[in-house]
Each structure stands twice: as structure tokens, then as C-alpha cells.
C-alpha positions as CSV (number, residue, x, y, z in Angstrom):
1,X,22.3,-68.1,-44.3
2,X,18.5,-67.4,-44.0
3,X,17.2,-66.5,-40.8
4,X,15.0,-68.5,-39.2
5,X,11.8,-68.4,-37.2
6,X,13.2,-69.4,-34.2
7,X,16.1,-66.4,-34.4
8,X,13.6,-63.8,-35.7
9,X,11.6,-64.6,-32.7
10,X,14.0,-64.0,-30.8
11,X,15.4,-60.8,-32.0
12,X,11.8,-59.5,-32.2
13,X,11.5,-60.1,-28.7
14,X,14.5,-58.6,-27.3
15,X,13.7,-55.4,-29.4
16,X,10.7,-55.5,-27.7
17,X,12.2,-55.6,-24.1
18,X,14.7,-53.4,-24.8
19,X,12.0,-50.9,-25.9
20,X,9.8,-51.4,-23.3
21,X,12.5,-50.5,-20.5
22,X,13.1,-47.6,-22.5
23,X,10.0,-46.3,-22.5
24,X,9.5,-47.3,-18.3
25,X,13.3,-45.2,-17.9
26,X,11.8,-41.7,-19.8
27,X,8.9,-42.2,-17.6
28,X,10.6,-41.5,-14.5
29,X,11.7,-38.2,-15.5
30,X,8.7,-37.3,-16.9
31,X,6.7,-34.3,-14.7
32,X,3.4,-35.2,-13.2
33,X,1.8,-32.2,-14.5
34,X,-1.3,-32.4,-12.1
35,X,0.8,-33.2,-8.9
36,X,2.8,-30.0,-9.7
37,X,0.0,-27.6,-10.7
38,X,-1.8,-28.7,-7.0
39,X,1.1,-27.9,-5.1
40,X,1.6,-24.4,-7.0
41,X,-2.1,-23.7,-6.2
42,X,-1.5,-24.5,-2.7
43,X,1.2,-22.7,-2.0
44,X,0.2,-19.8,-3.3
45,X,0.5,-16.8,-0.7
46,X,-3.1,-15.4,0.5
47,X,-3.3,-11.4,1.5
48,X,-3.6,-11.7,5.2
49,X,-6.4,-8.5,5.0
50,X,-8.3,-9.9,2.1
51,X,-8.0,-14.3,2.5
52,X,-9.8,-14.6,-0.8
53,X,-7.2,-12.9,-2.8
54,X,-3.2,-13.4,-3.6
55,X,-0.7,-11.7,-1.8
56,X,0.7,-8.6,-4.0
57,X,4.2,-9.6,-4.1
58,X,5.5,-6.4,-4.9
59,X,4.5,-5.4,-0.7
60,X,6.2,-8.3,0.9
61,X,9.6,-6.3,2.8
62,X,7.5,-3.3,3.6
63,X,6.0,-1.8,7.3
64,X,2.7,-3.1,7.4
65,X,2.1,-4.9,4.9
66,X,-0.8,-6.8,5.1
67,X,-1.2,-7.6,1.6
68,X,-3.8,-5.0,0.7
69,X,-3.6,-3.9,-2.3
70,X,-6.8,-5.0,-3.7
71,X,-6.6,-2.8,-7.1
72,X,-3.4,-4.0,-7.5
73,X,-1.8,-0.7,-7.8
74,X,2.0,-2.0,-6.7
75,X,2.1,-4.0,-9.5
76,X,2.6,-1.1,-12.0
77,X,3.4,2.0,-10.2
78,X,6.5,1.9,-8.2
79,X,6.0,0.9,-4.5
80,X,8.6,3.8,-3.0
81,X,6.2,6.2,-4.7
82,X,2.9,4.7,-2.8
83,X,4.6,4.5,0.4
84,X,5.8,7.8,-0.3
85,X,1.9,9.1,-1.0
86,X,0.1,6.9,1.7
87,X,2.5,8.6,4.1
88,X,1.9,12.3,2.8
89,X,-2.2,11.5,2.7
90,X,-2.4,9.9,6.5
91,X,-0.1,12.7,7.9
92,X,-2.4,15.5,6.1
93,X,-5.6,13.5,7.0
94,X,-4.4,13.3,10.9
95,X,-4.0,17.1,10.9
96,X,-7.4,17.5,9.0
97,X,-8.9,15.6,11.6
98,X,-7.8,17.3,14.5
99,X,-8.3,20.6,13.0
100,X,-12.2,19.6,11.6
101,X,-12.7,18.2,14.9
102,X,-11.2,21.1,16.9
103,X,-13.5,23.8,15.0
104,X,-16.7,22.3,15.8
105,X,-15.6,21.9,19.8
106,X,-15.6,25.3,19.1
107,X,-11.4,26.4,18.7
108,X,-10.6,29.7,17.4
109,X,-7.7,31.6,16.3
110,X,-8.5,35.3,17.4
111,X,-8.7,37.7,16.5
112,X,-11.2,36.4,14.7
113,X,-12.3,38.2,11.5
114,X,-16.3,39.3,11.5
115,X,-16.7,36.9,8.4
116,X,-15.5,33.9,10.1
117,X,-18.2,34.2,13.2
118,X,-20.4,31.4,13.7
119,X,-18.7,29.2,11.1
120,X,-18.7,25.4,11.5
121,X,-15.9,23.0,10.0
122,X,-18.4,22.6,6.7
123,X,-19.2,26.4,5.9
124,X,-16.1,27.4,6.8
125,X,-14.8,26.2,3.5
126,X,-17.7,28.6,1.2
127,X,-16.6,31.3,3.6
128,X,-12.4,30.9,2.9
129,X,-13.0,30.6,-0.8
130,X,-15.2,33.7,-0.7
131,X,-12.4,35.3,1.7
132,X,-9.4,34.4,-0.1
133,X,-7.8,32.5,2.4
134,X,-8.4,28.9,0.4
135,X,-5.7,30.4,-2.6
136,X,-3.4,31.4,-0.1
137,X,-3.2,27.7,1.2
138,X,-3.5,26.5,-2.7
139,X,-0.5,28.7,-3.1
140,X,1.4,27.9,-0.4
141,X,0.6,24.0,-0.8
142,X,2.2,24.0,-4.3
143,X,5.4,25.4,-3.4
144,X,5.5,22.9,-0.6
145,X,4.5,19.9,-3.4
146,X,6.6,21.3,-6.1
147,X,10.1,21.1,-3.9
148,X,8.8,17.8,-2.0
149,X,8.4,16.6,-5.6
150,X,12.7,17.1,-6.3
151,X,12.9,14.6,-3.3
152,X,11.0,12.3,-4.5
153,X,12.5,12.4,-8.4
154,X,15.5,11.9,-6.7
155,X,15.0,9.0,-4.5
156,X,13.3,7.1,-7.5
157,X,15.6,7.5,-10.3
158,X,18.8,9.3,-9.1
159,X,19.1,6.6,-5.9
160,X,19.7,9.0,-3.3
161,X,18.6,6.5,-0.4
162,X,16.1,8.3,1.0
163,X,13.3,6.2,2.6
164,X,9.7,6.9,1.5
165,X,8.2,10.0,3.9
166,X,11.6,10.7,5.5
167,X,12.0,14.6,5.3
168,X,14.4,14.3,8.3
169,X,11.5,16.2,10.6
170,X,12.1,15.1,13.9
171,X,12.3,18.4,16.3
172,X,11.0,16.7,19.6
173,X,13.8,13.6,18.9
174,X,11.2,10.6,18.9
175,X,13.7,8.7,17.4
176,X,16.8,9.6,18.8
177,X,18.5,7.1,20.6
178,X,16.2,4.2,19.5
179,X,17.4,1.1,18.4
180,X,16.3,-0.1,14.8
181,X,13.5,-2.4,16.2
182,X,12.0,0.6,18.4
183,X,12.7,3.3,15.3
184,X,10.1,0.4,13.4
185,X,8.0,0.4,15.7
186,X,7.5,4.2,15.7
187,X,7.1,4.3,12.0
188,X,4.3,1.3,11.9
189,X,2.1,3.5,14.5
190,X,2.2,6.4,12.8
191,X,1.7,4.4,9.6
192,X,-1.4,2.6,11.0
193,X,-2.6,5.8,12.4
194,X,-2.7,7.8,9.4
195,X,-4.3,5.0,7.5
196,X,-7.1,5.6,10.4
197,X,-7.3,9.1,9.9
198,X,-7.9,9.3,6.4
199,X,-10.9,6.8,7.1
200,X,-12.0,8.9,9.8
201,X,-11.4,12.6,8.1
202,X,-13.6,10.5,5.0
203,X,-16.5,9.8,7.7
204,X,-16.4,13.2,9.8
205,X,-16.6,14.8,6.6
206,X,-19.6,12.7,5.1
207,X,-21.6,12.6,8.1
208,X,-20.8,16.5,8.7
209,X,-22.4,17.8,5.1
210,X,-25.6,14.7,5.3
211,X,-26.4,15.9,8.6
212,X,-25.1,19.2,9.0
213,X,-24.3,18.2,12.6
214,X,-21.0,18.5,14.2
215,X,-18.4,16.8,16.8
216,X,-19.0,13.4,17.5
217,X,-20.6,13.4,13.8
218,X,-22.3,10.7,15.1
219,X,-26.2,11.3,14.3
């Protein structure tokens, strides 16, 4: 039999319902793709030392991080390997400091040689290079880099689980006895005081050579 307008009505219509809840169903597993992208946005980490820039995620687990890395250099070079050389410099820089310092409160090694009278922590350095005593100390500090350097090969690629600045230098016992908490604490303060000293060796040093005056370097 032929169909007829009322049936073709009707099936018209329920194919039309039946799409329609269809369509409403997919819907509710569709993603909001503007609710999403706001939340991502939001909960993106800020750098606690810089507020207007992300978090570098490759710091987060590390002694005082603060989330400056504003260059981003953790994101390519391994993060062992800058802890490793922001250790080395603020140790190096808090030894500089004392001994650029000391010199121009007037400290001396004697005997003193004749060439080194009257010397200041600036002219010292023309005086050693004329001397010879600055390729001694480039000598010496290459043998020193050169082995350090096995150490650090090592802990990188061969997983020998040494931690980043650890030469197992203790002689006074700072740390012996301390619980893991108090050993942490240790390690952030000299951490947070070598970062200080390489800005301050950086400022003595400036201010020393623009001014040619000496200890406070402050005029």
C-alpha cells in the first residue's frame, strides 16, 4: 500500500525527535573549550621571585627554589649540572670576598715580597700577573677543575648518586649528627649565602676599579 500523508508525517517527525535527542546526548560530552583554556591559564604556577613569569618546572624539588630562572636555563641544560655550578661560583665568590675585603683592611701574608708593597685588592692583580703568581693559581685551578670535572661526568651519566656540590668536605663536622631537616637547613644557608656573595664580590669589584677606593667600597 501507498503511504500516506498522515504516516509520512509521522515518521518524519519521529526522525526528527530522534535526531534532535541525539544531537542534545553528544552535546554533553562535548568540551567547553573556553571553560577549560581559563582554568589552565589560572592555574598556571607563577615564579614566586619574579610574579610576572611561569614557574620553571624543571626547579620545583630543589633547595631554594624560588622559581628564578628567568633565562630559562633549566630547561635545556641539566639541573644537577647548575646546582652543581651555582654551588662551585657562591663558595669561590664567598672566599673572593673575604679575601678582596681582607686586603684592603690591610691583611698580609709576610714575609711579604718588595713587589707586593702597597698593593690594594685592584692592583694586586697587574702586579701577580707581572709576578707569576696568577699562572701558578691558573695552574693549580685546572688540575683542581679537571679531576672535580670526573665527579661530575659521573654523577650525570654514570649515576653514581652523588648530590650536586657534595665533595664529602666536612672537617669541622657541621653536619654530623644532624637530622635530615637540620642537614637542609645547613645546605639552604650556605646556598643563600653564596648566591649573596657573588652579588657582593660583583659590587666590591665594580665599585673598587670606578672609584679606586677600598673597604666599605661604598663611595
Amino acid at each position: 500500500p501507498l503511504p500516506t500523508p498522515t504516516n509520512t508525517r509521522n515518521s518524519t517527525m519521529m526522525k526528527t525527535a530522534l535526531l534532535a535527542s541525539l544531537i542534545a546526548g553528544a552535546s554533553a560530552f562535548a568540551p567547553a573549550s573556553s571553560g577549560v583554556k581559563t582554568t589552565a591559564l589560572s592555574a598556571a604556577k607563577k615564579s614566586a621571585a619574579l610574579p610576572f613569569l611561569p614557574a620553571p618546572a624543571n626547579l620545583e624539588g630543589y633547595l631554594g627554589d624560588v622559581g628564578f630562572d628567568p633565562l630559562r636555563f633549566s630547561d635545556f641544560a641539566p639541573m644537577d649540572f647548575l646546582r652543581e655550578a651555582e654551588i662551585k661560583h657562591g663558595r669561590i665568590c664567598m672566599l673572593a670576598w673575604t679575601g678582596f675585603a681582607a686586603v684592603d683592611m690591610g691583611a698580609r701574608i709576610y714575609p711579604l715580597p718588595e713587589a707586593y708593597e702597597g698593593l690594594t685588592s685592584v692592583t694586586a692583580h697587574d702586579a701577580l700577573v707581572q709576578q707569576g703568581a696568577m699562572s701558578q693559581i691558573f695552574l693549580w685551578i685546572t688540575v683542581i677543575e679537571t679531576i672535580s670535572t670526573i665527579s661530575l661526568i659521573q654523577m650525570l651519566y654514570e649515576d653514581s648518586g652523588r648530590e650536586p656540590g657534595d665533595f664529602g668536605l666536612d672537617p669541622i663536622g657541621f653536619l654530623n649528627g644532624k637530622s635530615e631537616e637540620e642537614v637542609n637547613r645547613m645546605k639552604l644557608r650556605e646556598l643563600k649565602n653564596g648566591r649573596l656573595a657573588m652579588l657582593a664580590f660583583s659590587g666590591a669589584c665594580t665599585q673598587a676599579v670606578l672609584t679606586g677606593n677600598g673597604f666599605p667600597y661604598t663611595f
